[in-house]
N, C-alpha and C positions, 0 to 999 in steps of 0.2 A: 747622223752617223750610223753606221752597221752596226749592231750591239749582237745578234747572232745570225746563222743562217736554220732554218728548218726546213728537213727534208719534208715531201708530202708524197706517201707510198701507196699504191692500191691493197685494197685487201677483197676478198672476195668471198669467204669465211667470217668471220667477223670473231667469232667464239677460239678457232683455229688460231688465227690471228693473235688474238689476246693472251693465249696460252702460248704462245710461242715467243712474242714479247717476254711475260712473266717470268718464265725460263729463263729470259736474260737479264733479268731484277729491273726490266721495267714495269711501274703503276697504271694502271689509265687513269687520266688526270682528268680527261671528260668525255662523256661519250652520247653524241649526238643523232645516235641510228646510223644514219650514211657517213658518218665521219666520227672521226678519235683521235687524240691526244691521248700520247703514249709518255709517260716522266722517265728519266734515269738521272735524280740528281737534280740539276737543274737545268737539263738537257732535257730537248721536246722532239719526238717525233711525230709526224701528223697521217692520217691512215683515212683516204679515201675510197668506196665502195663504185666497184667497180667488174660486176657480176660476168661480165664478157671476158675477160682475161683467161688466157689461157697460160697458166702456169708454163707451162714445158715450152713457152714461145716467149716466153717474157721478157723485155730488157732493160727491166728496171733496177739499179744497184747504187748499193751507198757504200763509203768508208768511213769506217771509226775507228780513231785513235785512241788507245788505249794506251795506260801507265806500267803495266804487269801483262806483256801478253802473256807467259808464261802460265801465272795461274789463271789469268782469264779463259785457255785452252786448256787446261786440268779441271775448270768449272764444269766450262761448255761443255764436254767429250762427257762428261756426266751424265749431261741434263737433254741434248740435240745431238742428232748426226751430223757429222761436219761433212764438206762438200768431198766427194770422191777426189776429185784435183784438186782439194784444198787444204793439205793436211796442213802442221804447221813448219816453215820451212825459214831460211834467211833468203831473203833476195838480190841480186846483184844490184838492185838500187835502192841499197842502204835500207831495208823495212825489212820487218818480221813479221810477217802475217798467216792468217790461215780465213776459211770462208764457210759460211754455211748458205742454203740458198733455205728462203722462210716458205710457209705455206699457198703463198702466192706465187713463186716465184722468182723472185726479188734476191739479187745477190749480196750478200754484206758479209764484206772482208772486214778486216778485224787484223792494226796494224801498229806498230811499234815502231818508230826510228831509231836504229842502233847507234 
């Protein structure tokens, strides 16, 4: 049986990378040189090296669900720039989201079922 799913993201910075997790109170849980485990909890993100990527072409993205977007985007707006078209908004299908895009590229919204 499926007990969870984990993303597996490019990174291409690695240091980038990991500060930019941090900022979002994730750990690194292990870190392998070409590869990382990223903790929030007991939630795992997985960060493969991937030196060719070009950010500004990228079309890598995740969704997470959070409990509090509210202060989750009073955190965020602290610590990250949030995405220019992504501020935080309701959407006509039922979610509350906003988005930042990470050092690679990589887009992750940040959502709430109302």
């Amino acid at each position: 049986m499926i007990e969870a799913i984990v993303s597996k993201l490019p990174f291409i910075d690695k240091q980038k990378t990991i500060d930019f997790y941090k900022a979002l109170d994730f750990s690194v849980a292990s870190d392998f040189g070409d590869y990382l485990i990223a903790k929030y909890g007991q939630l795992e993100m997985h960060f493969f090296f991937f030196p060719s990527l070009e950010p500004a072409k990228s079309d890598f993205m995740i969704y997470l669900r959070v409990d509090d977007i509210d202060v989750m985007y009073q955190s965020v707006q602290q610590k990250l720039p949030i995405h220019p078209n992504g501020k935080l908004e309701t959407k006509s299908w039922g979610q509350r989201e906003f988005s930042l895009i990470d050092p690679n590229g990589t887009l992750l919204t940040f959502g709430q079922s109302l």
